[in-house]
N, C-alpha and C positions, 0 to 999 in steps of 0.2 A: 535508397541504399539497401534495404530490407525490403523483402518481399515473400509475404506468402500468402500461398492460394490452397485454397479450398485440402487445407491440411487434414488428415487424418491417420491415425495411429491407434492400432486393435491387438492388446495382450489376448490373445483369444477370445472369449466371448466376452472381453471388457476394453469400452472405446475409453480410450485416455485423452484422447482429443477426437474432439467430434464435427469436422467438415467447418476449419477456422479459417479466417481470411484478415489479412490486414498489412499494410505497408508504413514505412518507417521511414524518415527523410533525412537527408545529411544534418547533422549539428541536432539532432532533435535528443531530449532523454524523454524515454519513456518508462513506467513505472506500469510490471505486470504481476497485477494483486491477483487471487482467488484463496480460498480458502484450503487446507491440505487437500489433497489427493485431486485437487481443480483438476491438473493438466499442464503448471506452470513448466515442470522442471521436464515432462517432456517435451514439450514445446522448443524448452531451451537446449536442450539433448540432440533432436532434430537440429534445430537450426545451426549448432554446432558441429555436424557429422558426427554426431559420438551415435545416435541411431537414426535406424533407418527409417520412413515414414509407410504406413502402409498404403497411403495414396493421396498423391497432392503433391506440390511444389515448393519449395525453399532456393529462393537466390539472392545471394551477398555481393552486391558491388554488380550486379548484373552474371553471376555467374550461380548455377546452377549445383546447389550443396550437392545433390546425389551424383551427377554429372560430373563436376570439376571439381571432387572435396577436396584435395591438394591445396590449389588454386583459391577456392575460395575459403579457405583456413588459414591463408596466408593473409588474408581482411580483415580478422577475427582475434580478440584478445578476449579470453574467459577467464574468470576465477571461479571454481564452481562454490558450492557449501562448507565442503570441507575442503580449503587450498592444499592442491598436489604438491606436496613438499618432501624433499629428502631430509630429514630429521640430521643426518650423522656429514651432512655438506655444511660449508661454513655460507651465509649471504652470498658470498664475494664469489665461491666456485655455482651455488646455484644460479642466481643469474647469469655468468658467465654459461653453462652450461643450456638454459634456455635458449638463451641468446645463437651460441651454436645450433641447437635444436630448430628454433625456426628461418635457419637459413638469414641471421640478419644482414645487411647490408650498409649500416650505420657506424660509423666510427665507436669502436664498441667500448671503448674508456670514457669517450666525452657523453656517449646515448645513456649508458649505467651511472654515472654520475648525474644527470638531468633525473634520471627516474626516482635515481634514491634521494634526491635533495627533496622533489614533488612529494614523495609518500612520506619522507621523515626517518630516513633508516642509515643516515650516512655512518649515525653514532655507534650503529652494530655491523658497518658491513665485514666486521673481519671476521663476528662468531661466530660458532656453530649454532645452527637452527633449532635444534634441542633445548640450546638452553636460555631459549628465548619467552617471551613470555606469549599468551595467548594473541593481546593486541600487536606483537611485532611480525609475532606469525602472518595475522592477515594479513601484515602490511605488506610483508614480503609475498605472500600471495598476490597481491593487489599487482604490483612492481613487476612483476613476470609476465599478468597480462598486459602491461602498458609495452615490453620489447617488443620493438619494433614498429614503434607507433602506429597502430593497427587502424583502420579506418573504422570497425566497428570493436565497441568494448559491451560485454555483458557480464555484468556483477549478481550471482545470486547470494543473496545475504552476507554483503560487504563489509558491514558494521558488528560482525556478531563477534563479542569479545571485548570489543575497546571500551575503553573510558569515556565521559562524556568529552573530555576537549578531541580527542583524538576522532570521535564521531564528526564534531564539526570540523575537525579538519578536512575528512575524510568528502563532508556533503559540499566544502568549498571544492575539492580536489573534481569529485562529479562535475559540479557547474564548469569547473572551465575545460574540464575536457568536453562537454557538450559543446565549444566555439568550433571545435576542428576534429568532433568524431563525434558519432551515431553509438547511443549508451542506451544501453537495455538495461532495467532495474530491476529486479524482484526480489521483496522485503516483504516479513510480516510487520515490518515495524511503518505505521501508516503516515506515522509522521515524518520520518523520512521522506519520504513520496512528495507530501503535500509541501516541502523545503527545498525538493533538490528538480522532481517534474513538472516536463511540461505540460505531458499526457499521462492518459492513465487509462489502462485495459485491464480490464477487468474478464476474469474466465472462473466459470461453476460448471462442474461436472463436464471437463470439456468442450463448453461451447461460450463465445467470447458474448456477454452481456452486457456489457457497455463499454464502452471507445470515447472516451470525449478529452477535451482538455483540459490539465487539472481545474482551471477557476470555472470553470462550465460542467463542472460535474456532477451537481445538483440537480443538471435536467433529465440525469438519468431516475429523478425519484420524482413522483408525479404531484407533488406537493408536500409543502407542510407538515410535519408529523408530530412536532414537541409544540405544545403550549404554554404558557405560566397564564391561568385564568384566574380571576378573583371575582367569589360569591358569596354576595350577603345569604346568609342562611347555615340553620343547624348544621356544625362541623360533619359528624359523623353521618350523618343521611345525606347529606351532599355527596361525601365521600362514598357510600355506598352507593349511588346512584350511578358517578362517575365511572368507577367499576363494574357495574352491570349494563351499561348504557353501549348497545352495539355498537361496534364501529371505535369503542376505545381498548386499546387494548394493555395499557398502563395510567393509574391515576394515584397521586400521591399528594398528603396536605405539609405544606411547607408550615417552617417558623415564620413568615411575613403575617404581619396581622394589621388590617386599617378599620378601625372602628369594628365591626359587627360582618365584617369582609375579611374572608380568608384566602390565602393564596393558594393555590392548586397547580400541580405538575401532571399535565396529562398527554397522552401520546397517542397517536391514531390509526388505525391500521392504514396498512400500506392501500394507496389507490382511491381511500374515503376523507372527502372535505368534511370535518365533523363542524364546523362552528356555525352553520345558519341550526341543522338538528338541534345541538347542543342550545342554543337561544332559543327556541320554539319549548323546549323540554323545561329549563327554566324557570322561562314566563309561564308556563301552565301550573307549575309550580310555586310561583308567588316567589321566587329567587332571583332577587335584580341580582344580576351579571355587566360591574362595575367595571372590569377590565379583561380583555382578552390577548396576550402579547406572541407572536409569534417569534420561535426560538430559531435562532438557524442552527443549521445539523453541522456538525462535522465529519472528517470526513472518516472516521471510524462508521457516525451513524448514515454516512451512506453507501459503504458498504454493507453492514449489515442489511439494509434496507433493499439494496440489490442483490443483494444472495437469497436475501430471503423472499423474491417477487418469483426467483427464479426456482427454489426449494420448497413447493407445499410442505415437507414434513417440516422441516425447519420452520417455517413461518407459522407452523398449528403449534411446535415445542414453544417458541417465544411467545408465543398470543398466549400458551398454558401458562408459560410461568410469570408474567406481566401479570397474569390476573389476580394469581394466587402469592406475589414475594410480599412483604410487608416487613415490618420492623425497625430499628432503631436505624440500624448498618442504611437500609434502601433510604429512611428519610434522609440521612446526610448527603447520602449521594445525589437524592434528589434536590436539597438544598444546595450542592457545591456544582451543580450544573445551571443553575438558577443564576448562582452569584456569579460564575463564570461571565454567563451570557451578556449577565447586566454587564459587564465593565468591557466587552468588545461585541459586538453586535454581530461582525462581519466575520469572527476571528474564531477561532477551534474550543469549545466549552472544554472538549478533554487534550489537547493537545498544546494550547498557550499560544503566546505569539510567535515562538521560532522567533527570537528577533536578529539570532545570527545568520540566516537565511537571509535580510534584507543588503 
C-alpha cells in the first residue's frame, strides 16, 4: 500500500532524512518513533505531497506522490500535529466543507453521521469549533481525515489533548481502522505504540534503525541490559564496585534485604554481556552472588537503547549521568522498577499493562 525507496530530503547542507526505505501493507499500523528533529514529520510531509523530496520515491496505492499527487491524495487521510481547523465554522459546515474539498463520492449525510458516531462528536456537531474544548478539537480533526474513507490514514500525535477515557477510545478507534486501512502512527507517547501497533520503525538523525514488529522489538537491542543482582557482602564497597566496574553503566542498592544479601539494580552498557565478568570479579572478591534476575526492558528502555547504539554523544551523556545520579528520588525509581518487573515479567516496568488494549 505504502512504499518508499531510497528516500532523501536535504534543507541545504542539512539531511532530514537520510536514503530511507521501507514498505507498508494493507490493514497493517505502523508506529514511527525517533526522537525530535529524527526525520519523522518529514517523512510524513513527503509522503503526503505537502513537500517535495530531494531524491527517491513515495507511492500510495501504487501511484507515485511526486507523479500523481492529486491521485494519490485521494488514498490519504492526514491529521497533522496541530489539526487544520477553521475556528469560526461550526462541526456540521467543517466537515461538510472537507467533504466537498475532497471530491467525496459517499452519500454525504449517511458517510458524516458514520464518522461522527466513530470519533464521538454527534453531541457537538452543530457548534462552533472555537468553542470547543482541546479534546473535541482533535476529534474533529480526527473525523476529517476519516472523509472519504481513505485507504491510507496517518495520525501524527492523535491523542494530544484528550482525557484518559477519550485516549482509549481514540487507541480502540486505531485498531479497527487497521481491518480495512493502512495507518501510520507517530506519537511520543510509547505507550501508545506498544497498545495500538503492529510495527514499529524507528528513525535517528534521518536514517531508519530498526524496522521490526512490535513484540519482536527487543531484537533490535543486543541483549539484556537491567539486572536485580543480590550480594552477600559490605553494602557500600559492593556498591562502589558496581559503579566503577566497566561495562556498567548504572548501579543502585535497593530496599530488598535477605539475611547479609543485598539487592542491587544495575544496567549494562549497550552491546556488553556483564554477568560471567561480573561473577569472576565477585568471586575474586570473596562476594557469594546469591541471585542474578534478568529484567525485561520496556519499550521506553528500548528505544532509548536504540537511539543511543546509533548516538555516540548521547550514549557517552547517559553512560555520564548513570554513573554519577544517586539519591533518595533515583533509589525509588529504582525500587518501583524492581517491583514493577516482579509482578509482570513479560509486561512494561514503566508503562503497566494497558489492559484496555486487550
Amino acid at each position: 500500500m505504502i512504499k518508499i525507496e531510497h528516500l532523501v530530503k536535504n534543507y541545504g547542507s542539512n539531511c532530514a532524512v537520510d536514503d530511507i526505505s521501507f514498505e507498508v501493507g494493507k490493514g497493517e499500523i505502523v508506529g514511527l518513533l525517533g526522537p525530535n528533529g529524527a526525520g519523522k514529520s518529514t517523512t510524513m510531509n513527503i509522503l503526503t505531497g505537502y513537500l517535495s523530496s530531494t531524491s527517491g520515491s513515495v507511492s500510495v496505492a501504487g501511484l507515485n506522490v511526486l507523479d500523481n499527487p492529486i491521485e494519490a491524495k485521494k488514498h490519504i487521510g492526514y491529521l497533522p500535529e496541530q489539526p487544520p481547523l477553521y475556528l469560526d465554522m461550526t462541526v456540521e459546515e467543517y466537515l461538510i466543507f472537507n467533504y466537498n474539498l475532497k471530491g467525496c463520492k459517499l452519500n454525504r449525510t449517511k458517510h458524516l453521521e458514520e464518522i461522527c458516531e466513530v470519533v464521538k462528536i454527534k453531541d457537538v456537531y452543530k457548534r462552533v469549533i472555537k468553542n470547543l474544548s482541546k479534546g473535541y478539537r482533535q476529534r474533529v480533526g480526527i473525523a476529517q481525515a476519516l472523509i472519504g474513507s481513505p485507504e491510507v490514514i496517518i495520525f501524527d500525535e492523535p491523542t494530544v489533548g484528550l482525557d484518559p477515557k477519550q485516549i482509549i477510545e481514540v487507541r480502540n478507534l486505531l485498531r479497527n481502522l487497521g481491518r480495512d486501512h493502512t495507518v501510520i502512527l507517530s506519537t511520543h507517547i510509547l505507550q501508545e505504540v506498544q497498545a495500538v501497533c503492529d510495527r514499529i520503525v524507528i528513525i535517528n538523525k534521518g536514517k531508519i534503525v530498526a524496522d521490526e514488529k512490535t513484540e519482536n522489538i527487543t531484537r533490535a537491542v543486543e541483549n539484556n541490559r537491567r539486572f536485580n543482582v543480590k550480594i552477600c557482602g559490605p553494602q557500600k564497597e559492593v556498591l562502589a564496585m558496581l559503579r566503577s566496574k566497566p561495562g556498567i553503566v548504572y548501579a543502585e542498592v535497593l530496599a530488598q534485604r535477605d539475611g547479609d544479601a543485598y539487592s542491587y539494580l544495575i544496567e549494562s552498557e549497550v552491546g556488553i554481556d556483564i554477568r560471567k565478568s561480573l561473577f569472576y570479579t565477585l568471586a575474586e572478591k570473596k562476594w557469594p552472588l546469591v541471585g542474578m534476575e534478568a529484567m525485561g526492558m520496556s519499550l521506553e528502555d528500548i528505544f532509548i537503547a536504540i537511539v543511543d547504539q546509533t548516538s555516540p554523544k548521547a550514549r557517552y551523556e547517559r553512560k555520564t549521568k548513570s554513573r554519577t545520579r544517586g539519591g533518595e528520588a533515583e533509589r525509588e525509581i529504582a525500587k518501583t522498577l524492581v517491583e514493577d518487573a516482579g509482578k509482570s515479567h513479560g509486561g512494561s516496568a514503566l508503562f503497566g499493562d494497558d489492559t484496555e488494549a486487550k
